[in-house]
N, C-alpha and C positions, 0 to 999 in steps of 0.2 A: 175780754181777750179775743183777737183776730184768730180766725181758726186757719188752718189747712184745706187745701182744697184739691179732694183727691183727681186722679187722674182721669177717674170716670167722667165728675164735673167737667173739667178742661174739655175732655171731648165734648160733652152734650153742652156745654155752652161756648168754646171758642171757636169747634173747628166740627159745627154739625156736617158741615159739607161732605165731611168721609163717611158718614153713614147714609145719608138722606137718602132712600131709594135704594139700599142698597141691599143685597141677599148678604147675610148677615151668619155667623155661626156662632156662635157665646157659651166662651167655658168662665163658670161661675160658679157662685156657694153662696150660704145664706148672707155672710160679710162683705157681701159684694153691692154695699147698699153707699147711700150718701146721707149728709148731716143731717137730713130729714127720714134717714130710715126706710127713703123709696128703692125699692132694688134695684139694678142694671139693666132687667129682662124689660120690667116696667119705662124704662126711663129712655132706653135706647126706644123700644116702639112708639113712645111717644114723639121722639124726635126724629122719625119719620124715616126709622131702619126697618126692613123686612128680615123678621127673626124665621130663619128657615129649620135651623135644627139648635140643639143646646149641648153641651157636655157638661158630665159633670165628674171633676174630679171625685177622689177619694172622700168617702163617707158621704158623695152623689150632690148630685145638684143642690138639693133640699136639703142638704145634710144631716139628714135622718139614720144614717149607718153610722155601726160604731166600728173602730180602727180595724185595720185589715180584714173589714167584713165587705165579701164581693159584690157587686151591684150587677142587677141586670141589664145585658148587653144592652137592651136598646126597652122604652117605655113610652109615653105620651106624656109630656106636661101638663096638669088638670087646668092649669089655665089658659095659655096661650093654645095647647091643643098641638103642638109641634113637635117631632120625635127629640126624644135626650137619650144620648148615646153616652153610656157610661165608659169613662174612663179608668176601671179600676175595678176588674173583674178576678179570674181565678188563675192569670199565668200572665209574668210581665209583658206579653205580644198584647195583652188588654189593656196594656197603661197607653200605647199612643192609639192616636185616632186611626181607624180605617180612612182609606183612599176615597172611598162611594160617598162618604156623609160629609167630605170636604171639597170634591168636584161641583162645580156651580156656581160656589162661593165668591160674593165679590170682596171678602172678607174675614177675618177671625178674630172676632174680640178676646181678647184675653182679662179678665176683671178678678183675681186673688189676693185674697189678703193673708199674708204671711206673719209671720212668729219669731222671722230672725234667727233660726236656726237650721240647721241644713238635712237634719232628720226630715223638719216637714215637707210633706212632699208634694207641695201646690208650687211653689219654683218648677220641681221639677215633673213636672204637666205641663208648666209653661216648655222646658226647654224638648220636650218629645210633641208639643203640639208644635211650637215652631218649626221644627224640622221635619215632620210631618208636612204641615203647610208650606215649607219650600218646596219639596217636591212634587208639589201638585199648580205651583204658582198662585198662592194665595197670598194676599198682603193682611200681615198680621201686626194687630191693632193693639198693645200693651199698655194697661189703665193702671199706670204708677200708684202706689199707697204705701203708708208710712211704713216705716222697719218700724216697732213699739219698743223694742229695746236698744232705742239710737242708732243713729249710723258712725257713729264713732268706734265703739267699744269689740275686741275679739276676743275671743276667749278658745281654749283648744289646741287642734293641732289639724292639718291638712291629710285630706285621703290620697294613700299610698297606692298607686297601679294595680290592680288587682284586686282592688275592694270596693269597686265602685257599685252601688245600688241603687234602689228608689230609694234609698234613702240619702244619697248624696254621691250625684253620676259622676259629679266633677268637683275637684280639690278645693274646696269651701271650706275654713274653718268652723269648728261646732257653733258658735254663735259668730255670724258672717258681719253685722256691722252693712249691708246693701240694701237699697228697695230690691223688690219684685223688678221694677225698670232698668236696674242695674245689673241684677243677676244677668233679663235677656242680653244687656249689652255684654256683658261677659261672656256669656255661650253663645253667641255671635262672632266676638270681635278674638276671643281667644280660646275657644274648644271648636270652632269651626263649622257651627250649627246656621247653613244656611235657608237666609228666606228672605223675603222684604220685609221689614223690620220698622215700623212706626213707634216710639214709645210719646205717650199723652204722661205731660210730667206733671209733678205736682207744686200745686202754686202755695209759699209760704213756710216751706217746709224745712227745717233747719236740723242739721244732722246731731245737737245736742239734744233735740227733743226726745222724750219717752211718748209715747201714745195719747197720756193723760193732757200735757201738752199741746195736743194739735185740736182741741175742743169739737175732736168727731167722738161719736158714740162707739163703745166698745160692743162688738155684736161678737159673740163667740163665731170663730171660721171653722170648729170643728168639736163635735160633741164633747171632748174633758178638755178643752181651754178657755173654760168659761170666765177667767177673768186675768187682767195681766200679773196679776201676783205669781198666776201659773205658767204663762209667759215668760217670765225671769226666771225661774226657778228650769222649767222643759228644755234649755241647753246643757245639764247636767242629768240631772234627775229625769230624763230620759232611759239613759242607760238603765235603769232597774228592766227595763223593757228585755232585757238581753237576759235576766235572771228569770228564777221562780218563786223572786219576793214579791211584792204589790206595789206597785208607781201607784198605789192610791183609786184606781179606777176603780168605780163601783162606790166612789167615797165623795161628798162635795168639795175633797179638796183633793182632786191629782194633781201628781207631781209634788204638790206639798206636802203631803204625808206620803210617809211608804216604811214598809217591814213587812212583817211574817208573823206567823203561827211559830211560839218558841222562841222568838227574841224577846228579852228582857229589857223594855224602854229604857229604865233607869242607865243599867249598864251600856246601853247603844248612846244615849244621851249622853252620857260623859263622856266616851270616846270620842264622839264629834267634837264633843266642848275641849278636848285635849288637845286636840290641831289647831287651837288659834285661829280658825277660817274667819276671814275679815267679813262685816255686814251681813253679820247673820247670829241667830240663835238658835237652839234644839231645844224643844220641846218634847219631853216622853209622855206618848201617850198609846194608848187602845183604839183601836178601828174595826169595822167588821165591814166590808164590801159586799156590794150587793150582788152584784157581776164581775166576773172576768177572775183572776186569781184569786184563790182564798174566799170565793164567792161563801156569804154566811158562816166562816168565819172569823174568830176573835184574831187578830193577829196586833202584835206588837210591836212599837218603831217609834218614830220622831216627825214631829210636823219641824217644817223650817219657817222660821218668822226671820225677812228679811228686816236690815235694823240702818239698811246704809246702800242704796242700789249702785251706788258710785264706786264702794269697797269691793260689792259682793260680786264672787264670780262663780259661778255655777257650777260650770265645768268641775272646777276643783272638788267645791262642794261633792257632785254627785260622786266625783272618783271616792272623794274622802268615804263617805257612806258606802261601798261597794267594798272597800277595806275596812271602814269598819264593823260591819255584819260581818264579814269573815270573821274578824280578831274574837269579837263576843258570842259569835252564836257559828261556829265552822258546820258544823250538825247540820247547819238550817240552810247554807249559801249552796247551789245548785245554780248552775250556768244554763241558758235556755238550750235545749238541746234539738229541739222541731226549727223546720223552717221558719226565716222570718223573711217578710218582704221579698217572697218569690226565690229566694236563695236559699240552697238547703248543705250544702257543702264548705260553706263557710258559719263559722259562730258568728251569731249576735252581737254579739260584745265586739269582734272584730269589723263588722260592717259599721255599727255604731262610731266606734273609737277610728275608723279609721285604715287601722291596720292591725296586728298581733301583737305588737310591744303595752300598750297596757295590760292585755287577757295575761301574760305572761310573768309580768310585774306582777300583777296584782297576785297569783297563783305562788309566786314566791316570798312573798309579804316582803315586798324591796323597798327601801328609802325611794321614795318617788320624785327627789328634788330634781335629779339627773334629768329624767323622763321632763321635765314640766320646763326645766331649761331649753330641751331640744322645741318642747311644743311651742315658746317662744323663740326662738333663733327661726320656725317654719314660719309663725306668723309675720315674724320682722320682713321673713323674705317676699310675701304676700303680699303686704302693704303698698308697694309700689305699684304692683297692677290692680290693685283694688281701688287704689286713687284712678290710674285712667281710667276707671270705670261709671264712676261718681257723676253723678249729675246735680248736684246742689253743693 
């Protein structure tokens, strides 16, 4: 099988000329590597870029933090020896770059590998580094890499005016169906994020493909997405994020398991199994997490075994699950109430979702077919500028 060839490649082999020589900035993560597993950091120096400083998004360069754990301001790279300026500290003014560590630059590489949904938040680092970099006149270098969940497929509904976060600044559907190369052309070309704008595209890449497909190696881009099973599953099963159930973290399968202390598997199991949800099964079972909710212990819920990726749509799923721990365990369901993602006056649930009509749905245990028509009629309307946006 002919692979893919991400965006990084393209640069270091078609068009070295934009780097050679050049003062250089690199926001990256450990997935920021090629089919042979050499990083960005390594591959650009070697082709004759001066790495002057690094950033690193969310959970850092090295990606050794775990979710919404802050990084410090600024460190030394143990290898190359060159400041990294963390992107994704203790107040959103620390998500974009300072002014100081992008003046000099004849450059900003941009090198993330994304998930396909619009919670994660290495898109958008791209889109506050770009316009950061406009203002300073820096020309910014975007290393296209595969969506893993097709560039075909949506799923969802668009963010409503008022709910925009790091976790989705701009009206993306929950599972967007774009590269990382698309998205910049998107907050570029239609939310107005100016800068000089290069996107390195990728060669072979065909918008049916899943990840597995493009015969590059799956390098986890962030500590609990360690494999794409959990990739399909994090445009739904995200949301528990908003609750004070367990999305699974602390377990070898987040996103794929999730419950609580007090749910009865059995019971949660068959309520899932009663919605009919296409390409997919529920599994009851027992977990104990080691970190983060529920840390040590016993909590009960469902693993999801996808049985059809073509069928299966996440989103649904995860709503499904969020009504059904209501229906079986009401005792147990608890909405996250602390801030999340620098936001502390809007719910979780409503930065995740969107906007306030699921939180409110759901809180009244409504027939939700209404609700899921409107979230198709948003995406039909999306469609047409998601196509100008497409590069393959």
């Amino acid at each position: 099988m002919s692979r893919v060839q991400t965006g990084l490649e393209t640069l270091i082999n078609d068009f070295p000329e934009k780097i050679r020589g050049a003062r250089i900035g690199v926001v990256c993560h450990p997935a920021s590597v090629d089919a042979e597993l050499r990083h960005a950091l390594d591959m650009l120096q070697a082709a004759g870029a001066r790495i002057v400083t690094i950033f690193g998004p969310e959970h850092g360069a090295r990606g050794e933090a775990q979710d919404m754990e802050g990084v410090a301001d600024l460190s030394l790279d143990p290898r190359l020896k060159v400041p990294v300026h963390s992107l994704y500290g203790a107040t959103f003014d620390s998500l974009t770059p300072r002014r100081e560590p992008l003046e000099g630059l004849d450059a900003l590489v941009i090198d993330l590998q994304d998930v396909g949904a619009r919670y994660y938040t290495f898109v958008w680092t791209m889109a506050l580094c770009m316009a950061a970099a406009g203002q300073v006149g820096v020309r910014v270098l975007v290393c296209d890499r595969p969506n893993p969940l097709d560039g075909l497929t949506t799923e969802g509904n668009l963010i409503k005016p008022g709910f925009e976060s790091f976790v989705g600044l701009y009206p993306l559907p929950n599972r967007h169906g774009l590269t990382p190369g698309e998205i910049a052309r998107y907050v570029q070309q239609r939310r107005g994020v100016e800068c000089e704008l290069d996107i390195l595209p990728l060669r072979g890449w065909r918008r049916e493909m899943y990840f597995e497909d493009t015969g590059l190696p799956w390098v986890y881009p962030s500590p609990n997405m360690p494999t794409l099973d959990t990739a399909l599953v994090y445009p739904g099963l995200c949301l528990v994020e908003a609750t004070e159930l367990s999305e699974g973290r602390g377990t070898c399968k987040p996103f794929e398991v999730a419950g609580a202390p007090g749910i009865d598997p059995e019971a949660l199991a068959a309520e899932l199994s009663r919605q009919n949800l296409a390409g997919c099964r529920f599994r009851p079972l027992y977990f104990r997490p080691q970190f983060q909710k529920h840390a040590g212990k016993t909590c009960g819920g469902v693993q999801i075994h996808i049985t059809d990726r073509r069928k299966f749509d996440a989103y649904a799923v995860g709503v499904a699950f969020l009504q059904s721990v209501r229906r079986v365990a009401p005792e147990v369901f608890a909405w996250r109430e602390k801030p999340y993602e620098f936001v502390a006056d809007i719910p979780a649930i409503d930065l995740l979702a969107g906007d306030d009509q699921l939180r409110r749905a759901l809180e009244r245990d409504a027939d939700l077919a209404d609700l899921a028509a409107e979230w198709a009629r948003e995406r039909a309307a999306f469609e047409e500028m998601r196509r100008e946006c497409w590069l393959y």
